[in-house]
N, C-alpha and C positions, 0 to 999 in steps of 0.2 A: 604461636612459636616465638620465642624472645628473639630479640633482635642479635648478632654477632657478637657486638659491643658488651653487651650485660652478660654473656655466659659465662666469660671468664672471672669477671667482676667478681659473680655468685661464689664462682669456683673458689675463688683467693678467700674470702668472707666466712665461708663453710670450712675451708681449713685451718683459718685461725682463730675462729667458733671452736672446733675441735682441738686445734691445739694449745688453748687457755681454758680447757674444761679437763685436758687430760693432763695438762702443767698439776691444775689444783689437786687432782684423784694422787698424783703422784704421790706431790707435797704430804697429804694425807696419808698414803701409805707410808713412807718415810718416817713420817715423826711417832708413828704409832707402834712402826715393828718393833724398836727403829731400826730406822738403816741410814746411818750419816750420808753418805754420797748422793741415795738416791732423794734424801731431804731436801741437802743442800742444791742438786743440780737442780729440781725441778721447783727450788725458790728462786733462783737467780735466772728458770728459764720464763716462770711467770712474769717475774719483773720486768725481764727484757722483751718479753713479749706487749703487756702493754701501755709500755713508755714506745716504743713501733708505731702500733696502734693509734696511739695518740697523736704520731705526725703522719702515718700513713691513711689510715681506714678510720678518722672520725666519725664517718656517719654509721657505723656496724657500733662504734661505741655510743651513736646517741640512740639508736636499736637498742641498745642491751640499756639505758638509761630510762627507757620506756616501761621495761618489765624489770624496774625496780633492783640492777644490778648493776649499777653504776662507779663509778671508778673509788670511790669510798665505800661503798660496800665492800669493791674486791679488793683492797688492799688491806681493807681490818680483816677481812678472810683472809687474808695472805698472813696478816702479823697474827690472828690467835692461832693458826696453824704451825706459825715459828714456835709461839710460844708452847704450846701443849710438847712440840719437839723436843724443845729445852729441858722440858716438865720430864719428858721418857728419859734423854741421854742419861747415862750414868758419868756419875761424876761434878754433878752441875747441883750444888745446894740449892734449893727450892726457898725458904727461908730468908739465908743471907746472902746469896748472890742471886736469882734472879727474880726476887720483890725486886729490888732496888730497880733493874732491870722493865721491870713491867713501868712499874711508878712514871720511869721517863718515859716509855714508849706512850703512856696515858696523857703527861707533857707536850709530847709531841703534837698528838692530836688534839691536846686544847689549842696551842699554836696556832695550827693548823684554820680550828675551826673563826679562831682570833684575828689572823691575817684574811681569813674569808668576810669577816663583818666590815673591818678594814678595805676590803677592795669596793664590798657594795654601796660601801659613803664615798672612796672616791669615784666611783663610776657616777654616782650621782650628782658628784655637784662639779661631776666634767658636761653633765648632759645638761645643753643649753635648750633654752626653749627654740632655740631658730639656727637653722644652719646655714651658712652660706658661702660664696664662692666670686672672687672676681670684685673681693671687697676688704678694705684696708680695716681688721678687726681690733688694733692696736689696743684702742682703749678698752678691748675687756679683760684685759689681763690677762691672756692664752699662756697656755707654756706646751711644754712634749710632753707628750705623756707615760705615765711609769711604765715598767717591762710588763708585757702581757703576760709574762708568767706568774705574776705576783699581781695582778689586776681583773686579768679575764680568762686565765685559765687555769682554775682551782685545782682539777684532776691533776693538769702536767706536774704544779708544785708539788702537790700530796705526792705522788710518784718519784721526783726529782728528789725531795728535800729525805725521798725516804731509804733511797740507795746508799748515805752510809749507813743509817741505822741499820738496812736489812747484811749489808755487807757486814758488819762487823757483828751481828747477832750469828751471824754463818760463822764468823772465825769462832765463834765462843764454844758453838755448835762441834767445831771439827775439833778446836784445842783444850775443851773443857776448863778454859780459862775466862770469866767473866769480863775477865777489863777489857776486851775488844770487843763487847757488844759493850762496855759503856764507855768507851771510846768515839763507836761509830755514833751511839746516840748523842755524847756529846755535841759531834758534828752536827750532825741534824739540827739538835735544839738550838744550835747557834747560830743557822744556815735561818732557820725558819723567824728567830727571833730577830735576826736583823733585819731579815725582809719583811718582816711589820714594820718594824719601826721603820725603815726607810720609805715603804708605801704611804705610811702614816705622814711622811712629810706632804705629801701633796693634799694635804686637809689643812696648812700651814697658809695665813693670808700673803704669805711670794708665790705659793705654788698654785693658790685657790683660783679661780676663774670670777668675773662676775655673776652674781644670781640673777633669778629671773628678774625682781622688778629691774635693775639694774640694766640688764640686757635688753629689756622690752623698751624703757629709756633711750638705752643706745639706737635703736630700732629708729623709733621716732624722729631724735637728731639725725641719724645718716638719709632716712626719708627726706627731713625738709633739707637740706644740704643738695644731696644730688638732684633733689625733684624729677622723677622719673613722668613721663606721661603716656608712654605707650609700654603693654607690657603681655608675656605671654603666661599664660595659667597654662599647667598641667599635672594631672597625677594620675597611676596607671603602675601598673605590673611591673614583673623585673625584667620582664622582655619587652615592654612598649615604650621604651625610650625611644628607639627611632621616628615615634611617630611625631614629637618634637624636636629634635634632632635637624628634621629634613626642613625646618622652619628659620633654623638658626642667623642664615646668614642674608635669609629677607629681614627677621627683626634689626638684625645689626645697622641695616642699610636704609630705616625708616628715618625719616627727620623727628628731632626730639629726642628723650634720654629712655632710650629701652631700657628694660626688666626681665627677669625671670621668675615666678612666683614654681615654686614646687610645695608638697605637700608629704612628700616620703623623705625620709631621712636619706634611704641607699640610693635616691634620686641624683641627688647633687653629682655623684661620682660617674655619674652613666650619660648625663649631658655630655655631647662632643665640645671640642674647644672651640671656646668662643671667650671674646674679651668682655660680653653681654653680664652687669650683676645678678648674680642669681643665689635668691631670696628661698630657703625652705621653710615654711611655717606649717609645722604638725598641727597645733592647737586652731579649733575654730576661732574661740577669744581673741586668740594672738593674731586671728586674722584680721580682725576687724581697724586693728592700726592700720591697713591701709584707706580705710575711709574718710582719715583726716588726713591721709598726702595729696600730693600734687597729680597721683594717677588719674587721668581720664578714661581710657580704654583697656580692655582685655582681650588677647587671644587667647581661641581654644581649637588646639591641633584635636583634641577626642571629647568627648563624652564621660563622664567618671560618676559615681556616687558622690564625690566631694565636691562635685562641681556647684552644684545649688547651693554648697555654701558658701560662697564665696559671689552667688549671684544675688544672695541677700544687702550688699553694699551698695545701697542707691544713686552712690555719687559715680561709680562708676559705671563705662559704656560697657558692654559683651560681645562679642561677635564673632562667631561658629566659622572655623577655617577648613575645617576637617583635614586628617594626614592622606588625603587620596580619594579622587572619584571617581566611581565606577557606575555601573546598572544596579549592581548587587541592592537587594534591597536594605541593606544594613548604612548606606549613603546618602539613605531616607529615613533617620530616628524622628519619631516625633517629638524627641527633645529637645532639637533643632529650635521650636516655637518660642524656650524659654530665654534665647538673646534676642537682642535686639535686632542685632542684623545675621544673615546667613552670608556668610562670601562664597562667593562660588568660583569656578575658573570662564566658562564661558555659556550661552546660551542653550544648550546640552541640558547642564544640573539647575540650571532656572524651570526647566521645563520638567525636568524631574521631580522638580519641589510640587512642582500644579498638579503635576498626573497622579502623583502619591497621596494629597489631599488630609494631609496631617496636619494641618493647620497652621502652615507657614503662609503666610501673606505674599504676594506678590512682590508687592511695595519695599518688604524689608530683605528682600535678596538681593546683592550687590555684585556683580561680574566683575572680579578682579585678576583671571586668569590666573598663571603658576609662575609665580618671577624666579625657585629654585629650579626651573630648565633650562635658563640660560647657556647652561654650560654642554646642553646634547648640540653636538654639530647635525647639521641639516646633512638630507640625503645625497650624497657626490656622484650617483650613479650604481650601473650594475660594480659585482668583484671584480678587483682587477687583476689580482692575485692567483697563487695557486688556488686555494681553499676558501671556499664559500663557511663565513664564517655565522652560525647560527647558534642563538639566544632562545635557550629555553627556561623561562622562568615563571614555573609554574604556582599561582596564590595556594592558601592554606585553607583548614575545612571548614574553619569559621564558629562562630558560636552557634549558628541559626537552623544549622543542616541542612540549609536549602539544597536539593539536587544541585550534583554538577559545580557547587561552589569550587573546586580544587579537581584538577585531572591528573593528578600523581595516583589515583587508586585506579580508575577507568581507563584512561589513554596513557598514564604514564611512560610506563616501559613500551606498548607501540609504538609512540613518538620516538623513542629516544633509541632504539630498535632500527626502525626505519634510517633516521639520521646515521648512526653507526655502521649501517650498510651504505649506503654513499661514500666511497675512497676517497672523495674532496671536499667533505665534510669535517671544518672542526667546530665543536661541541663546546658550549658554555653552560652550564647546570646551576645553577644559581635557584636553589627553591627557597621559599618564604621560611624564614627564620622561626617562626611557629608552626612548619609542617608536622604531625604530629602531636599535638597537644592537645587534643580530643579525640581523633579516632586513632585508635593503633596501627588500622589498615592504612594509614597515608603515610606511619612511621613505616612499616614493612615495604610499603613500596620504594618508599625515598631508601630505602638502603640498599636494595636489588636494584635500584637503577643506578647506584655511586657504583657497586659491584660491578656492572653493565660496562661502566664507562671504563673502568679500572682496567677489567679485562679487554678491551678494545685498545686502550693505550700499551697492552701489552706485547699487541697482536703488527702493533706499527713501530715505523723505526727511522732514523734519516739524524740528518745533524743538527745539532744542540749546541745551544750558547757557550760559549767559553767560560771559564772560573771567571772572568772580571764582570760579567752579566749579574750574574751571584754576590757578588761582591758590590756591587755596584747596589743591587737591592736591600743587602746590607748596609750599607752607609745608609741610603735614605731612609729605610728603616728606622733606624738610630735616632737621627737627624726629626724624623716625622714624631717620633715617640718621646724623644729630647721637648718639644716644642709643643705639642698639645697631651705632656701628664706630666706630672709632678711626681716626683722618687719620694715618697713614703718609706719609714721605717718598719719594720714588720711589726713593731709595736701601737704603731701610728691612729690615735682614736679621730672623733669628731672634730673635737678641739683643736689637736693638733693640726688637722687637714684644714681647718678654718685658718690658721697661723699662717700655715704653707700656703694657703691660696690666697693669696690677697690681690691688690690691685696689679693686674697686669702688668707688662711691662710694653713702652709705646711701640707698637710698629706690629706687634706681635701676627697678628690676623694679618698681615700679608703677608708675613714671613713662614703662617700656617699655608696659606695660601702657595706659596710658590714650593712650598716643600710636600704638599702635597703631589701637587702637578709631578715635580721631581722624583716622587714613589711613583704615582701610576704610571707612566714611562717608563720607571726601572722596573716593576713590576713583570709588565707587558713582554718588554723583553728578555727579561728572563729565561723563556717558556717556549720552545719550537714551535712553529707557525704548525705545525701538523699534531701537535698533543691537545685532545680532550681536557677540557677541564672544570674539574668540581670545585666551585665555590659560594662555602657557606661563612667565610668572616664579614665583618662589617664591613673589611677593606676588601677589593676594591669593590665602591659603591656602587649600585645597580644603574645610576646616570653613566658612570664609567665603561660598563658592560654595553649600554646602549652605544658608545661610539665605537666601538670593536664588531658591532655584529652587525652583519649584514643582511640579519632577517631576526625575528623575534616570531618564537611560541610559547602565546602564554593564555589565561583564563579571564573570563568578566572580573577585571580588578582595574586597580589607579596604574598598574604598570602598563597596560593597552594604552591610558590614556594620553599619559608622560612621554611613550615611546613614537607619540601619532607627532608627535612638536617634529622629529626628525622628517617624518613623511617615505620614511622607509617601509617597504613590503612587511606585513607583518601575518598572523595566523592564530586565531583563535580555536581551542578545542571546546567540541560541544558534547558535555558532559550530562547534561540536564534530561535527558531524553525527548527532546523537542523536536519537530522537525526543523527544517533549517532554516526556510520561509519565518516560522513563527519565531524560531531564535532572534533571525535579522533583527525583526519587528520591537520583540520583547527586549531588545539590548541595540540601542545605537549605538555604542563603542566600536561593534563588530559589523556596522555596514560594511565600509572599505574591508573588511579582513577576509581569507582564506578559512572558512570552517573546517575545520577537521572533526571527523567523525570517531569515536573510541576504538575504532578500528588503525587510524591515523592511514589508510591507503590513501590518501592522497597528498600524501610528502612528498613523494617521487615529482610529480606536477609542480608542487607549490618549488621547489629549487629550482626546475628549470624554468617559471615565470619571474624568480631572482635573478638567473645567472643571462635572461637573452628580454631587456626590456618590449620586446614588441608581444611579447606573452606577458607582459603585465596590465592586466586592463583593469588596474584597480587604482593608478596613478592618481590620475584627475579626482576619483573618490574619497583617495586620504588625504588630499588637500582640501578640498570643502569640507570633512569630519573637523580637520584638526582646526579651523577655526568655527566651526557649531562647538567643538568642546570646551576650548581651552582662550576663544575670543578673537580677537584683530590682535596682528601683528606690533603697529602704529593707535594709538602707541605704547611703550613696551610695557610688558606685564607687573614691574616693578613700578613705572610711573604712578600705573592706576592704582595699582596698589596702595601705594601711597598716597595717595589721593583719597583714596577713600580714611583712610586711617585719620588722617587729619579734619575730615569731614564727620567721622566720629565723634570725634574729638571736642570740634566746636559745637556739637548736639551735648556733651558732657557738659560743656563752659555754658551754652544755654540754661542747661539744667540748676546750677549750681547759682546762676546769676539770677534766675526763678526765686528759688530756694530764701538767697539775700534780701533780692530783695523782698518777698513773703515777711520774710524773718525781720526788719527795716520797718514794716508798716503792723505788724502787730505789737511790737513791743510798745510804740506811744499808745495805742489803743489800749493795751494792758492796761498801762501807767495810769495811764487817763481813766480805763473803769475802777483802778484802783484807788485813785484821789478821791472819785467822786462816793466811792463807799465807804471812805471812810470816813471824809465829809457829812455823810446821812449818819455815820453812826456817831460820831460827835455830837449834830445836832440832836440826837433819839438821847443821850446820854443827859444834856442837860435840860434838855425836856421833862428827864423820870428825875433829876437830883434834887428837886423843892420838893415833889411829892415826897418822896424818899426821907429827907427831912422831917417832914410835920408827919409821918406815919411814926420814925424813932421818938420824937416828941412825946407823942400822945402813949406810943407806949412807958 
């Protein structure tokens, strides 16, 4: 069964499916009886149907662009249907008024197909080999770039530029008078012919951009200038940006001059703000510049197919961060092997690495804890409050289908069921941002439980923040959005965003920093201390959610683990068909937790061992977990961090001092076996030149 969402979707899709197939039958009827009105109406309702289309329901037009019926196909069906029209009307010379007629309409569509050759050279020598961000691109000579109607969207222009021609082909149609279809054509051919020419300007050496060798140059210089030595790699899907994301402002805080390396182009724009340069290099080749800079080390938040290539660069260090650690066995790749070192958070994932037996060494796994928790506050006690506030956020279903990876299909709605029967219960819903994107059934659950909650907040009622609470989260809104994004043109390409982004401005990262804080407070408040609430934006961050809640249910994933730094009562669902013994066993995350069973009966218990600490007997338990996971307190998780980084580092500078001097003591050796052969062949030479003589002699 579709989800809520998409039926209507279909519904709108299907009726203007139908209502530009029964535009076209009209048109066809019209021009053939004819019958002027119903010609002209059902040309003018085609047109206006998919110039619509065009800003409303693109992707029905890239559908119909699939089965070969794409917006040039339907507009020359639109225009030989005017014309055959023309050809019916009485009164319209076929001969001396509408050749001429056709001639331009043919015009047009050279234009047309002219202005399209034109966008494809300027798109091309807008597309740089590298993109980046948080970096002063001055010298490659960037500019704005042309109107995307006349660059990257062929259909709109063919459609735009063809509204007078159709409009005045209609007046000819209704007045039998030919000079207002070559009027309107006039239009057209003049509309279309300056928008060549003026696109054509950006092929012009003011408007051109640098080329690659040029650009890969600049590359080089800005490398040895800023000399970067610690940096993060990543590349990954259009929904795994968070997974570096949550790394951001440990890189920032490292000694040394961080990096960014990405490898997607739409990459660049999906990093959070950060003052960090960040580097996209598509090309392998292009990657290989960074093995003559000053880089030593590399993080990697994930795992990718591109990753190995970039691990081919022997002057640099590698070392596996992973975005989150859990049981799950996907926390254990055996790819893991191909850095050098594994960092882990705490004694936990070291011991994970030996039990799993993929061939991670001991020796090269590093405890560096999690320095982005800093900002969960420690446990304060039971609620003090009305409302026992409770964190449900439950992981997604993974690639690997392991049982039980995700409780949104199994325990879902009983957890959330249970909680919503509690009168002193408010609800936090936060599910993993790729629930549903392999099985359907975790999509269908996650929207009967948004439904769940909808309906419970409907069922409750009490006082609500004033307009200025509102208002208040507007400003910082503004304020947060002002400060980590840049206002783009709608027209706005690569290039141009490389223009717009350049070197930062000083101070900015605190002033992200406090303006964040300043949302999530205004946020917060916003919102009655007794309303449920569904939250799937990026904002506010799931660390956020963790200081508001007084209890967490969630699944074997990194949020059990992140959420144990509080030491707050927490509760895991057992979804795996395990008993519970073997659960414990099989997942140390979930010693200290409350197992919940997919029945979820025992909610009721686990809130009153929240709300009356002498029913908590798992206290003392999430304090020893949370240093077996995530390490000692003392000292702080960023120090070591950092410490190891730089201990990289100087394993890189080793390397490299190897290398020299290797490189130092072969080359006299070279020299030297090359003096000496060619010494031997000297001597060999005037050894054979008397022979050589009295043999020319004698002959």
């Amino acid at each position: 069964m579709p989800s809520a969402g998409l039926a209507p979707r279909r519904v709108v899709q299907l009726s203007a499916l139908s209502a530009m197939f029964a535009a076209f039958a009209a048109q066809l009827a019209g021009a053939l009886l004819p019958n002027v009105p119903m010609f002209v109406a059902a040309t003018a309702a085609g047109l206006s149907l998919d110039l619509y289309l065009q800003r409303k329901q693109p992707g029905l037009l890239s559908l119909l662009g699939k089965i070969r019926f794409d917006v040039t196909v339907r507009q020359l069906l639109r225009d030989m249907l005017i014309l055959v029209g023309l050809l019916r009307v009485e009164g319209i010379n076929p001969l001396r008024e509408q050749s001429p007629l056709t001639i331009a309409l043919l015009v047009l569509y050279a234009l047309h197909f002219l202005c399209q050759a034109v966008a494809v050279m300027v798109r091309r020598s807008r597309t740089m080999p590298i993109v980046t961000r948080n970096i002063d691109t001055s010298a490659l000579g960037l500019s704005a770039a042309p109107p995307r109607i006349l660059s990257r969207r062929p259909g709109h222009r063919l459609l735009t530029f063809s509204v007078p021609a159709t409009a005045g082909l209609m007046v000819t149609a209704i007045t039998r008078d030919a000079l207002w279809g070559g009027l309107g054509l006039g239009v057209a051919l003049a509309l279309a012919l300056a928008g060549t020419v003026y696109l054509g300007t950006w092929l012009l050496p003011g408007k051109r951009s640098a080329n690659e060798k040029r650009t890969l140059e600049w590359l080089d210089e800005w490398l040895a200038a800023y000399e970067p030595t610690v940096g993060m790699y990543f590349s990954g899907g259009t929904t795994s940006a968070y997974q570096a994301n949550m790394w951001l402002s440990t890189l920032a805080a490292l000694d040394g001059n961080p990096i960014i390396v990405l490898r997607e182009r739409f990459m660049v724009q999906k990093i959070d703000a950060t003052d960090v340069p960040i580097v996209c290099i598509p090309k392998v080749a292009h990657l290989m510049h960074l093995e003559h800079s000053t880089l030593k080390m590399l993080l990697h938040p994930a795992n990718s197919g591109k990753t190995s290539q970039v691990l081919r660069i022997p002057s640099i260090k590698h070392a596996f961060i992973n975005h989150g650690e859990s049981d799950k066995l996907s926390s254990c790749n055996p790819y893991a092997k191909a850095y050098d070192e594994v960092w882990v958070a705490g004694p936990a994932a070291r011991e994970r690495y030996q039990l799993a037996d993929i061939g991670v060494e001991d020796k090269d796994v590093v405890e560096v804890g999690r320095p982005q928790l800093a900002p969960i506050r420690p446990y304060a006690g039971v609620p003090t409050g009305e409302y026992t506030t409770v964190l449900y956020a439950p992981t997604w279903e993974g690639w690997t289908n392991d049982p039980g990876n995700t409780s949104v299909i199994l325990a879902g709605e009983n957890i959330v069921r249970e909680l919503l029967a509690d009168p002193k219960v408010r609800l936090l819903y936060k599910p993993h941002p790729m629930t549903g994107s392999v099985d359907p059934r975790a999509a269908r659950a996650n929207e009967r439980i948004k439904a769940m909650i909808v309906e419970a907040n409907g069922r409750r009622g009490g006082d609500r923040p004033g307009p200025e609470a509102a208002e208040e989260l507007q400003r910082a809104t503004a304020e947060l959005n002002q400060l980590t994004s840049t206002a783009f043109g709608p027209s706005a390409d690569e290039s141009e965003r490389m223009l717009l982004q350049g070197s930062p401005e000083s101070g900015r990262a605190a002033a992200v920093a406090a303006a964040t804080a300043a949302w999530e407070a205004a946020y917060w408040a916003s919102f009655p201390e007794w309303e449920h609430q569904i939250i799937t934006a990026a904002r506010p961050a799931i660390y956020t959610c963790f200081n508001q809640a007084d209890l967490l249910i969630s699944d074997v994933s990194s949020v059990v683990s992140d959420y144990l730094t509080s030491e707050k009562p927490y509760a895991v669902a057992n979804t795996s068909g395990m008993a519970e013994e073997d659960f414990r066993v099989g997942f140390p995350t979930v010693r200290a937790a409350t197992i919940l069973e997919p029945e979820a009966t025992g909610v009721p218990a686990l809130l009153e061992a929240v709300r009356n600490p002498e029913k908590d007997t798992l206290a003392a338990a999430r304090a020893e977990l949370k240093e077996h996971l995530l390490g000692p307190s003392d000292p702080p998780s960023l120090v070591r961090f950092n410490e190891a980084a730089l201990a990289l580092c100087a394993k890189a500078d080793e390397r490299r001092a190897r290398m020299a001097a290797r490189l130092a003591s072969e080359i006299p050796a070279q020299r030297e076996d090359a003096e000496e052969t060619e010494t031997a062949m000297s001597e060999e030479e005037r050894e054979l030149e008397p022979n050589g003589a009295s043999e020319d002699v004698t002959a």
